[in-house]
N, C-alpha and C positions, 0 to 999 in steps of 0.2 A: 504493500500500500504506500510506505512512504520514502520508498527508495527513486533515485534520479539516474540517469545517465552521467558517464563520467565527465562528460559536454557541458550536461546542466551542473554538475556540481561544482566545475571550475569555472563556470560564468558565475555563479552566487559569489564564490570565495573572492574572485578579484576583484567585484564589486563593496562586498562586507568587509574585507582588509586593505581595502583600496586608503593610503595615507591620506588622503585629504577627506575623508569622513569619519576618522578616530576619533575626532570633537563629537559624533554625533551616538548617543546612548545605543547599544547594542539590538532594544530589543526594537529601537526606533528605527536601526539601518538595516533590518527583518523586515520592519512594516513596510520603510520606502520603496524597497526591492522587489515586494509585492505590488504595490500601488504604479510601481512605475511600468511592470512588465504585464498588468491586467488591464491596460487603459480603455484595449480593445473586447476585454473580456464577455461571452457569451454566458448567461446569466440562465441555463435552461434546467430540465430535470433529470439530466445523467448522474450518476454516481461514477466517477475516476478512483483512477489511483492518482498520487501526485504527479506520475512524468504525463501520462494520460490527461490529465489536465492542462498540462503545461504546453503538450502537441495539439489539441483541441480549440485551446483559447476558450473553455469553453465546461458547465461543470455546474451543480447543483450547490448549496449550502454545504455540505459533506463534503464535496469533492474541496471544495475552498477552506474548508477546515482540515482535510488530509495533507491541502498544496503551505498552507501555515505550520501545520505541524512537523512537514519535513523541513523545513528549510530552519524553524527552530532548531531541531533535533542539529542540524548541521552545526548550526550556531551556540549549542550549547545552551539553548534560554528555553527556561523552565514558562509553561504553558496549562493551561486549564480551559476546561469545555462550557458553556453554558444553555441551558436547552430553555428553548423559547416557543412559547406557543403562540400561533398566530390567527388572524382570521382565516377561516378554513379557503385554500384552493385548491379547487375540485379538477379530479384527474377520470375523467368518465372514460373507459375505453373496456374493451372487450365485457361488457356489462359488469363492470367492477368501476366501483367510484371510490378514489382515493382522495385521502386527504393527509397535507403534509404537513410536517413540524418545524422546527427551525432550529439550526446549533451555529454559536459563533463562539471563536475563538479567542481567548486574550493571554495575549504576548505578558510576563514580567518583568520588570525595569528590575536587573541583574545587581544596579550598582546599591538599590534600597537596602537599610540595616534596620534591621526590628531592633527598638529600645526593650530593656528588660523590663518587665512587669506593666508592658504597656499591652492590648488590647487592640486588634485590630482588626475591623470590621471590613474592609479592603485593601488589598494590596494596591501599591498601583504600576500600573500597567497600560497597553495598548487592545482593545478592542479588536479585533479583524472582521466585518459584519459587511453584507451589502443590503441597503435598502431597508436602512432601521428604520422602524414608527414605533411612533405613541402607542398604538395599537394593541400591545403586543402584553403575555401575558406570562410571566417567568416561570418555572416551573426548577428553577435552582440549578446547581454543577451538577453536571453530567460527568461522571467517572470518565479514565481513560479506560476501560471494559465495559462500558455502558457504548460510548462513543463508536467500540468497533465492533459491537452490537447491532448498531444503527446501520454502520457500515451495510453487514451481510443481510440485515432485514428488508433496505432498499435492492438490495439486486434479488433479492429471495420476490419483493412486490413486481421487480420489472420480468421476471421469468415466469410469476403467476400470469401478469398479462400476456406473454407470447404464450399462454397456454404451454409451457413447459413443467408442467406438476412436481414431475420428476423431481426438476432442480430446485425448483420453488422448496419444494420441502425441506431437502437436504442443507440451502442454504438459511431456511425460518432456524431449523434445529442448529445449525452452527450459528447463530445468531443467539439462539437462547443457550450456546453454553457462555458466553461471556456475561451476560446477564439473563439469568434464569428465572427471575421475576417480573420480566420486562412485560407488560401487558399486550404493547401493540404487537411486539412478533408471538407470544402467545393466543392473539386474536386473528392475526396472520398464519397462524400453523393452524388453528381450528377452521378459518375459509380454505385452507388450502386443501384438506379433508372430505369437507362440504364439496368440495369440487373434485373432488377422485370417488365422491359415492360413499365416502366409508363414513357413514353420519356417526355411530356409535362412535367412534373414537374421536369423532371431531366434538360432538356433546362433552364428553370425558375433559377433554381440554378447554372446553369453558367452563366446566364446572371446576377446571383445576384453576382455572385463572381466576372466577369468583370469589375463590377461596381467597386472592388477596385482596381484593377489591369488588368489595359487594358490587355496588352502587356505579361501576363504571360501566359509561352508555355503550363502550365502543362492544364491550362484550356483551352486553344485554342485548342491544339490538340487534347485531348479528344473531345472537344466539334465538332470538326470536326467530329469525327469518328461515333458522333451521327447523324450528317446531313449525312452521308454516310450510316450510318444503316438502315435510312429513307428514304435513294436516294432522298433525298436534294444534289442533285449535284451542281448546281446552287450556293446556298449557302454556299454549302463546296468549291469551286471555289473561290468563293467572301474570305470567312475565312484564304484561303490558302495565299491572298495577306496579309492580315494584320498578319499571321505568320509571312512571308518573311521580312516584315516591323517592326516588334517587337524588342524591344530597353529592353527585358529581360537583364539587368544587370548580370545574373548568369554565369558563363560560361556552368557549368555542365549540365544545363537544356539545351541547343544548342549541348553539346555534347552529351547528351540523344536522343536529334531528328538525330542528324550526325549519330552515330553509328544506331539508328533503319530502317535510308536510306541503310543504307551500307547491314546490314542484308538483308533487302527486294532486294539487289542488283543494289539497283537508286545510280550509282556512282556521278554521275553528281551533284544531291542534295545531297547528303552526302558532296561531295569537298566545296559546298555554303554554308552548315552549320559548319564543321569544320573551314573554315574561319574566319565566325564569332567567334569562338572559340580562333583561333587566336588573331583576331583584341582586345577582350576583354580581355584576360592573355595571353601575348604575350611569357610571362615567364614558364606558362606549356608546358608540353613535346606533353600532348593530341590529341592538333589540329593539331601539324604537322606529329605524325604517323596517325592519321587518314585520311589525306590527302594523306598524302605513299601509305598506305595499297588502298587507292581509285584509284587513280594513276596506280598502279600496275597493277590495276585487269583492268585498261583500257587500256593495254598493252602501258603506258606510260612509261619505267623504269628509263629514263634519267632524269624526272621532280622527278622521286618515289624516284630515290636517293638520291638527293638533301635534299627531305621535311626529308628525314630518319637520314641526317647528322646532322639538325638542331633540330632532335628531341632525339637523342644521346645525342647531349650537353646540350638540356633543363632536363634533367631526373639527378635526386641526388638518384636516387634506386638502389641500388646494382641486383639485380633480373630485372628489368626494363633493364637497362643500358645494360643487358646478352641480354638479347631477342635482344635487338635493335642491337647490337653488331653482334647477327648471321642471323639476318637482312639484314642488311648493308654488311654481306659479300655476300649474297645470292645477293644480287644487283650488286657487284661488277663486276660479269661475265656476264653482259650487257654491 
């Protein structure tokens, strides 16, 4: 993953030990190095290794936290992961709808001295991230085995979509030996199941994943959709309450079920999940245009404009702020 060609590794060096940037903090002539050879950088959804990256111009959140990592590694500067959740974006293809998370990397300032008996709530250091918002929702440090976790779990999701099972699985399970409690590729080994047929052992692995996490939607709701593939009604019924009852802390993942209400046209559940959305970051814009847009379409427009007012003033997007803006006027002639 984070190895270079012996080309790349002597282009870094004589840039990094190059004598007229010795004045410049080590973990800062890492970040230049990067900023200056990504100007052109492709911003898509592969997963790289670092050289892979570097030959592509081109590479997902991961692949840009692999191309950080190695060139630390080379430099000797200590680094750590942080995982970030974001508004959900939707990856719909071979009837599989994916939705992604986000990890960025921060470089340590080498030359920092912790005082004795002092207490320190951050270190400081350099960021590596592309396309930070406000938005965004922490979810804390991500291990260096959580991180290459993520790794095999994304090429495990991209081989479920070419319909390679096969591989898909083998890489979920090499995925969950670096982090074995990892929910999302334990919900990824159980659709991968779901799609070889073997539903007994794909049930077993949500019920094995429940076991850490009542309450999390990603496995409930899949997990319903296997008592439904089974006409388990019954028990997709029973499942649907403890949905509705679920005390999932994330906002995104309620806005993940709000918006796929809204798709299927269930405005009613959609306005119950976007609430939730509300009631848990009252401060994103999310849950109250999703509330609008549901509103609307149930020819309510006098509650739609309201939710549209308050979701104007939650939004810091320039681009965001537009839409709402010809929104809100499109409401206005009600």
């Amino acid at each position: 993953m984070f190895e270079f060609t012996k080309a790349e590794q002597n282009k870094f060096f004589e840039y990094y030990n190059a004598e007229n940037r010795q004045q410049i903090l080590p973990h800062k002539r890492v970040y230049n190095y990067l900023e200056n050879n990504l100007h052109a950088f492709n911003y898509y959804g592969e997963t790289y290794t670092a050289q892979e990256t570097i030959d592509n111009k081109a590479g997902n959140c991961i692949s840009l936290a692999i191309l950080t990592t190695a060139y630390a590694k080379l430099a000797n500067i200590k680094f750590a992961y942080s995982e970030v959740t974001t508004a959900p974006v939707y990856f719909k293809e071979s009837n599989f709808q994916l939705t992604s998370n986000h990890v960025r990397t921060k470089l340590y300032d080498p030359t920092f001295i912790e005082v004795d008996k002092m207490v320190y709530f951050y270190k400081p250091g350099i960021i590596v991230d592309y396309f930070p918002s406000r938005n965004n929702w922490s979810n804390g440090i991500a291990t260096y085995e959580k991180f290459i976790s993520m790794y095999y779990r994304n090429l495990a999701a991209k081989a479920l979509l070419e319909h390679d099972l096969n591989t898909a699985g083998w890489l979920a399970l090499e995925s969950l030996k670096f982090a074995p409690k990892s929910l999302s590729s334990i919900n990824l080994l159980a659709v991968i199941y779901r799609n070889l047929d073997l539903y007994d052992l794909s049930e077993k692995v949500y019920l094995h994943g429940l076991k850490y996490s009542k309450d999390n939607l990603n496995l409930l709701t899949n997990y319903q959709l296997l008592l439904v593939k089974q006409n388990k009604t019954k028990a997709a019924e029973q499942l649907q309450t403890k949905i509705d009852n679920a005390t999932d802390p994330s906002p995104f993942r309620w806005l993940t079920l709000a918006d796929e209400h809204y798709n299927n046209q269930k405005y009613f559940g959609a306005i119950k999940y976007y609430k939730k959305v509300i009631e848990i970051a009252p401060y994103l814009h999310y849950g109250y245009a999703g509330t609008a847009k549901s509103l609307f379409a149930l020819d309510k427009k006098g509650a739609s404009k309201k939710f549209m007012e308050i979701a104007l003033e939650k939004t810091h997007e320039a681009k965001q702020e537009k839409l709402y803006k010809a929104k809100l006027a499109i409401l206005q002639k009600y």
